[in-house]
C-alpha positions in Angstrom: 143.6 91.2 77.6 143.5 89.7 81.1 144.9 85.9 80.6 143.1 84.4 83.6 139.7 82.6 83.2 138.1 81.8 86.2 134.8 79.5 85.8 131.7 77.9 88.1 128.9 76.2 86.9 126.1 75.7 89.5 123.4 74.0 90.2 120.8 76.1 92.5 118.1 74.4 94.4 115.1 76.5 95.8 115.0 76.0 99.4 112.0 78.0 99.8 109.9 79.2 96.8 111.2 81.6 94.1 109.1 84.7 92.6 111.5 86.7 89.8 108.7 89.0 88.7 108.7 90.2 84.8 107.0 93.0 85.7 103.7 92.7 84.0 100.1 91.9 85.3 96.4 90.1 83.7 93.4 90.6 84.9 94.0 87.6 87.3 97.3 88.1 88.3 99.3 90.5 90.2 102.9 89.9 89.6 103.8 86.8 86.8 107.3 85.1 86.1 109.8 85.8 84.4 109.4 83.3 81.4 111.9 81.6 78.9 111.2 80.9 75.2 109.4 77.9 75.7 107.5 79.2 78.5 109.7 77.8 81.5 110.7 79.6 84.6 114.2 81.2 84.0 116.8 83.7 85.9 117.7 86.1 84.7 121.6 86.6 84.3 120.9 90.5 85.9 119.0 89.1 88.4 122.0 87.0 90.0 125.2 89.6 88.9 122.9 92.7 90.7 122.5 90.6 94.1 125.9 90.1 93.8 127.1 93.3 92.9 125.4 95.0 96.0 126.4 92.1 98.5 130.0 92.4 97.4 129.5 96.1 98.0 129.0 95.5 101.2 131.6 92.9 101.8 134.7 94.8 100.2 133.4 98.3 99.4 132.0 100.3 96.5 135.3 100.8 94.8 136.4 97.3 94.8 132.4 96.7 93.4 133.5 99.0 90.5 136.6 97.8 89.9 135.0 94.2 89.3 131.6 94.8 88.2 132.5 97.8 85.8 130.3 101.3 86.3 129.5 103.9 83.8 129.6 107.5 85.3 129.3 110.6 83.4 131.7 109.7 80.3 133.7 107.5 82.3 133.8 103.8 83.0 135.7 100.3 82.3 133.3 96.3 81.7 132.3 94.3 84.0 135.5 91.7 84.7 132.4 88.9 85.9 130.1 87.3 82.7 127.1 85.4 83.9 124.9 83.1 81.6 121.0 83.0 82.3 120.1 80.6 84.7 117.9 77.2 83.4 115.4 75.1 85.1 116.4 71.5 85.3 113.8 68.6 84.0 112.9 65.5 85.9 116.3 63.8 84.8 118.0 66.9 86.7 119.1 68.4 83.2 119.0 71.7 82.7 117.0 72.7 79.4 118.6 75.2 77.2 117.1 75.8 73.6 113.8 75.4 72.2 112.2 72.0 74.0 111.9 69.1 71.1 109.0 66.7 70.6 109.9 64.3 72.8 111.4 66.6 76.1 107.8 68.5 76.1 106.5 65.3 77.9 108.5 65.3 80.8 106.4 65.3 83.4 108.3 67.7 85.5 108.6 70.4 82.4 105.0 69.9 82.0 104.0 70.7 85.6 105.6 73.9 84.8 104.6 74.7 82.0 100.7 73.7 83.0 101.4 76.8 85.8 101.3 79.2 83.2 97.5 79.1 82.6 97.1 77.9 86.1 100.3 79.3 88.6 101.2 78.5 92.0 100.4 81.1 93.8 101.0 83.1 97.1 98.4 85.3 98.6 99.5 88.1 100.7 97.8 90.8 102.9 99.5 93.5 104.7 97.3 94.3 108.5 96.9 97.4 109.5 97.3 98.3 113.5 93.6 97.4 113.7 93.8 93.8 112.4 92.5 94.6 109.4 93.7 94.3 105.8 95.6 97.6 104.6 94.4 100.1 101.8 96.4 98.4 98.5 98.0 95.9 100.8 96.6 93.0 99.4 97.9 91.0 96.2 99.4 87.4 95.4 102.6 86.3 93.3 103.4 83.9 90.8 105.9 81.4 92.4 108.1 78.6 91.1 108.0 75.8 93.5 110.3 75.2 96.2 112.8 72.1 95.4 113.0 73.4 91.4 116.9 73.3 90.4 118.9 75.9 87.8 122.5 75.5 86.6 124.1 78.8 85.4 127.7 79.9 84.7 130.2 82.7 86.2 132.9 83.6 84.5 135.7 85.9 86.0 138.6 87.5 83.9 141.7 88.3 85.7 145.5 88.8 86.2 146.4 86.3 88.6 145.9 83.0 88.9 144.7 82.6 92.6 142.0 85.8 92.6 140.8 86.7 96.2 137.6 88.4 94.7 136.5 85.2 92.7 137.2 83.0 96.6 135.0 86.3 97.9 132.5 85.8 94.9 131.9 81.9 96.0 131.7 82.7 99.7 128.5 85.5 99.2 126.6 82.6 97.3 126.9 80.6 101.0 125.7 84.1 102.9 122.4 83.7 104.5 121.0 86.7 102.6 121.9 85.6 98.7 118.3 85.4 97.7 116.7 86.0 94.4 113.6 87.7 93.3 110.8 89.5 95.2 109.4 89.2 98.6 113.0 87.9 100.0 112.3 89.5 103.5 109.0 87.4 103.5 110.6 84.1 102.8 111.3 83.6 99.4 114.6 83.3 97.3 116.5 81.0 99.5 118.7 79.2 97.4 121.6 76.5 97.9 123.8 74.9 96.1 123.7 71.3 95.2 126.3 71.2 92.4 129.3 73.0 91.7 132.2 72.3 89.2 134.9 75.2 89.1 137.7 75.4 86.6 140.7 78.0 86.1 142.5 78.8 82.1 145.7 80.2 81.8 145.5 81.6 77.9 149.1 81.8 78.3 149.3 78.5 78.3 148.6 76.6 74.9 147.2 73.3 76.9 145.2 75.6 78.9 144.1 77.4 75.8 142.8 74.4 74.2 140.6 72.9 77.1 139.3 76.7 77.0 138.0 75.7 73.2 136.8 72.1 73.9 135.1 73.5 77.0 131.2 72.8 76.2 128.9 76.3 76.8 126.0 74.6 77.1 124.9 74.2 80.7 123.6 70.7 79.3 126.7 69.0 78.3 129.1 67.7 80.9 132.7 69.4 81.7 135.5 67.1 81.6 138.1 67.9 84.0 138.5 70.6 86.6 137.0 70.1 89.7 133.6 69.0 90.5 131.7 69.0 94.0 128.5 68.2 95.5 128.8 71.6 97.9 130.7 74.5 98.4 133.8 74.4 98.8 136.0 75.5 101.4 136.5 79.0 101.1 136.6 82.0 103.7 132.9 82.6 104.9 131.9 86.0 105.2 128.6 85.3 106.6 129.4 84.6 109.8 130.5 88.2 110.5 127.1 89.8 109.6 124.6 87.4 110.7 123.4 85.6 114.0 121.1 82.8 114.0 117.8 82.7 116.3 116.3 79.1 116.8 112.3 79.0 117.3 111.3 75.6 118.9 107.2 76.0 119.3 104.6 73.6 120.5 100.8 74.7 120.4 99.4 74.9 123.7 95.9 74.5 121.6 94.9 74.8 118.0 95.8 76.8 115.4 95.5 77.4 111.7 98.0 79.8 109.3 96.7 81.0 105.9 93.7 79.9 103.7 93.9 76.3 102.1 91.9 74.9 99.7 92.6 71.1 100.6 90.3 69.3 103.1 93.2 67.3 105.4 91.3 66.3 107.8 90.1 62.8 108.2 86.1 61.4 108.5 84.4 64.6 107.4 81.4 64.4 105.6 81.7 67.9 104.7 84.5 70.1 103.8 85.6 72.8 106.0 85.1 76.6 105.3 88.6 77.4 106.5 91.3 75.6 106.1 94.9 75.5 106.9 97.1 76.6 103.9 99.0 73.8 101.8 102.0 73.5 98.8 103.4 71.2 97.0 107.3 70.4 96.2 109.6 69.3 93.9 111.8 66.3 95.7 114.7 65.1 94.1 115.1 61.3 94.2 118.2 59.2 93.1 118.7 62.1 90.7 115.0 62.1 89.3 112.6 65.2 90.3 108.9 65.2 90.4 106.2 67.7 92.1 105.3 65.7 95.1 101.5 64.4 94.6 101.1 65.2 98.0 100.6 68.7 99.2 102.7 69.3 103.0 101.5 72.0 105.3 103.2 75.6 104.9 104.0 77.9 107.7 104.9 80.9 105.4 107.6 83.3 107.3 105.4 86.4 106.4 102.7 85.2 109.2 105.7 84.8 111.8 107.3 88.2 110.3 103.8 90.2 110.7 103.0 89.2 114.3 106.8 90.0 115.2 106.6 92.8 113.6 103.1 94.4 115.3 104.3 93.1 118.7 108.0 94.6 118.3 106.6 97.9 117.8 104.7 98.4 121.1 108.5 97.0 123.0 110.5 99.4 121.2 107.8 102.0 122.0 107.9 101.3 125.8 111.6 101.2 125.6 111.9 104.6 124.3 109.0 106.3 126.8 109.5 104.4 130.0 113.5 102.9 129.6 114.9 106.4 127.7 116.4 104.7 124.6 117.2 107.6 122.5 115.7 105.0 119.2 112.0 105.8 118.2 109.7 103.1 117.6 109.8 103.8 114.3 113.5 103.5 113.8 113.8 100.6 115.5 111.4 99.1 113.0 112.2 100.3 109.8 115.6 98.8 111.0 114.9 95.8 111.3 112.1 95.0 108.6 112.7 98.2 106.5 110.4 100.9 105.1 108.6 101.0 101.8 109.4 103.9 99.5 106.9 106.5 100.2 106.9 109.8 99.4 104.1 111.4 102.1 106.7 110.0 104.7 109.4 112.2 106.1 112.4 112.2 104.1 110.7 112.4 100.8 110.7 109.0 98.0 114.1 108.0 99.2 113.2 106.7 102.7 112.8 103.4 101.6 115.0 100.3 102.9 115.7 96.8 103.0 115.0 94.7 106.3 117.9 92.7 107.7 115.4 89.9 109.5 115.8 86.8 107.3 113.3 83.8 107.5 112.0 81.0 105.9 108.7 78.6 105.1 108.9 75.7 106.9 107.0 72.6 105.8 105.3 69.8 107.5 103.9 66.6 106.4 100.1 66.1 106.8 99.0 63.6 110.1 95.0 63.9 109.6 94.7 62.6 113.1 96.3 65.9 114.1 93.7 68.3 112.3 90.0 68.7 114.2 86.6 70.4 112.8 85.3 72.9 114.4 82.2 74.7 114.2 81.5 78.1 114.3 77.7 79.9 113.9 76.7 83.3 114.9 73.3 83.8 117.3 70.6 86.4 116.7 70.8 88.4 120.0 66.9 88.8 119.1 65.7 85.2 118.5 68.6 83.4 119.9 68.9 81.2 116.6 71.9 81.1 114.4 71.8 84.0 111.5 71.2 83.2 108.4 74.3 82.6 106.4 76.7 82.0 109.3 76.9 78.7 110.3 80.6 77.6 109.5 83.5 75.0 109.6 87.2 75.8 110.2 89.8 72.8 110.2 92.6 73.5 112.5 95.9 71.6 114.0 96.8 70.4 116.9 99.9 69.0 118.5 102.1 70.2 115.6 105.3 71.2 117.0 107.5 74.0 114.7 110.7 74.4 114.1 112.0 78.1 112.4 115.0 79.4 111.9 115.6 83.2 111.7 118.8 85.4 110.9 119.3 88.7 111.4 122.5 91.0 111.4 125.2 90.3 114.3 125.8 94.6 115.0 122.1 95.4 115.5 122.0 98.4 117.6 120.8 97.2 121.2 117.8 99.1 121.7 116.5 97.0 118.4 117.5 93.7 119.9 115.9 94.2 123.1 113.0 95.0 121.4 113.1 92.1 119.4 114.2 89.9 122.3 110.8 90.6 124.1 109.0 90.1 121.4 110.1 86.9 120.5 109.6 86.3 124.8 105.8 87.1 124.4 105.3 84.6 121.4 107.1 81.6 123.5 105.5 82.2 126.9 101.8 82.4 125.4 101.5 86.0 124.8 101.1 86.5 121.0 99.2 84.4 118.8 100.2 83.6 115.1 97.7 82.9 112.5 94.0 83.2 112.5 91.6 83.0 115.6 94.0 84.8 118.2 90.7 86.3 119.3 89.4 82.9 119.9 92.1 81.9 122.1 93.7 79.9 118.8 97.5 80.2 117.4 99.2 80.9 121.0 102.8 78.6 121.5 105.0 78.0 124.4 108.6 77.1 123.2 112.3 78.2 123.5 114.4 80.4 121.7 118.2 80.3 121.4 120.5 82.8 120.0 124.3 81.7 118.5 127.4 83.9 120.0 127.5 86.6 117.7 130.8 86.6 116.1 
């Protein structure tokens, strides 16, 4: 028996949206949550020991991954050394709720938010274009999400040998990595998690006092942990991240209007009439003085997928000139599937196993609502015959202006440099006026001027 116990409890809290998917459908829904006994959003303790497994992979190799995580191959194999409790949504009083809910805690009027979503979910709707602008065959569907600013507290515990365990300091470091991200559509900007709250402890068995605050210790994630040490952040451990990933700063200002997504709140101010088309909306949890609610007031979303689409259409004419004109031995369709990966398909070349991860990370960013900055326009269509508008197509769209954005992008530090110049122009044409995010690009709406800045890659 290994006499080392190494423990964290965490508190996680979704920077951007979470969608753990439990893998069945309705007739309404494409992909639904993963769902706890009393109906609540939950992780899944597989969920968070599989991202870690494959990011300490990477970090220290697969061997070192076995020797931690266990493995079973062919009739042999060893545990896993790592244990990892179910992670539990926290209520309004930032408690984390495990059991069956009481009388009294089904009231709360964060818990009932959530549990309201399950006849009626937040959702995201998502559409993949095709080269022609145009929604792809089976590439449109929506997920189930759990709102951004919802908190879980879970529990890691490491067995070991030796009292100060470089693979538990490793452990902690990956949950600070850029791409620790849970759930589905993490390329597309969901799954970014921090963490608010950490308390980490170490047991000697060996030792009887250490022995005994191992049986007092509470295993509920609701009860408080007397001694060890408690923090509000990470602590200071050796950061892998910076190794892998370089940081690209977006600063955009319109240079007219524009509109991302379809909404279904009016925002504008004055209107007798609501618009047709409107610009996309969410709401978040915010954490006050320790109390959480779902903000009554929706904020404006600028989901990553519309930034990672246009990048990704536009990137793949550059790395396409670069490989006929510039001789860069990289196809276009390397360079891509590099960057933002490759679905598994089997009618591509290399058979069902062709699929990959991207390595571009982004995020949602959110802005609060100025109705002084959103404008009604109207749209109609003319009969070429009569010159009056057709019948049927006489339209409003409300759209932004003035609305300056901020994003922040990651993507890995050793790209091969036929995929960075590619990328590199592309993010060019998008801050000199050349590519157009959202709707109406063929209107002359959604085109920016701004900057971009890349960090010294380590």
């Amino acid at each position: 028996m290994k006499p080392i116990r190494h423990y964290a409890r965490m508190t996680l809290e979704c920077r951007t949206p979470l969608s753990i998917a439990s893998g069945r459908a309705d007739a309404h829904y494409d992909v639904q949550l993963v769902r706890d006994a009393n109906g609540l959003p939950v992780l899944p303790g597989t969920s968070l020991v599989g991202v870690l497994r494959h990011a300490f992979a990477q970090a220290q190799g697969e061997d070192e991954a076995d020797a931690l995580f266990g493995y079973q191959k062919g009739d042999r194999g060893q545990p896993s050394a790592l244990r990892a409790s179910w992670g539990h949504i926290h209520d309004s009083h930032d408690t984390p709720v495990e059991g069956l809910l009481d009388a009294g805690r089904e009231n709360d009027p964060l818990l009932r938010e959530y549990l309201r979503q399950i006849e009626h979910p937040m959702m995201r709707n998502r559409v993949r274009l095709n080269e022609r602008g145009a929604a792809a065959d089976t590439g449109k569907f929506d997920r189930s999400i759990v709102p951004a600013g919802s908190r879980f507290s879970f529990e890691l515990c490491l067995h070991g040998e030796h009292p100060e365990n470089e693979h538990w300091n490793t452990l902690l470091a990956l949950l600070a990595r850029p791409d620790f991200r849970l759930g589905g559509n993490t390329r597309a900007g969901l799954g970014r998690l921090d963490i608010v709250r950490l308390h980490i402890d170490r047991y000697d068995l060996r030792q009887p006092a250490d022995a005994a605050r191992l049986r007092a210790r509470p295993h509920r994630l609701d009860t408080p942990i007397q001694g060890g040490e408690s923090q509000e952040n990470l602590p200071s451990i050796p950061d892998t991240s910076s190794n892998h990933w370089q940081c690209v700063t977006l600063e955009l200002r319109p240079s007219g209007y524009w509109r991302i997504g379809q909404g279904n709140q009016p925002t504008a101010r004055d209107n007798d009439k609501t618009a047709d088309l409107l610009p996309v909306t969410e709401r978040r949890v915010i954490w006050t003085h320790g109390q959480g609610r779902l903000n009554p007031q929706s904020e404006l979303l600028v989901p990553a997928s519309a930034l990672k689409g246009a990048l990704r259409h536009r990137m793949a004419f550059h790395a396409a000139c670069l490989a006929r004109y510039h001789g860069h031995a990289m196809s276009s369709e390397d360079a891509i599937a590099k960057l933002f990966g490759q679905i598994k398909d089997s009618t591509n070349e290399g058979g069902a196993g062709n699929g990959r991860a991207g390595q571009l990370l982004l995020d949602d960013q959110y802005l609060p609502i100025h109705p002084n900055k959103h404008q009604m326009i109207m749209h109609n269509v003319i009969d070429r015959f009569t010159g009056g508008v057709r019948e049927h197509l006489l339209f409003a769209e409300e759209m932004l202006w003035d609305t300056a954005l901020k994003l922040t992008l990651h993507l890995p530090a050793d790209l091969p440099d036929t995929v960075r110049e590619a990328f590199k122009r592309s993010l060019d044409d998008l801050c000199e006026g050349r590519l157009a995010l959202g709707g109406g690009g063929s209107r002359g709406h959604g085109f920016f001027t701004g900057t971009h800045s890349f960090e010294a890659r380590a």
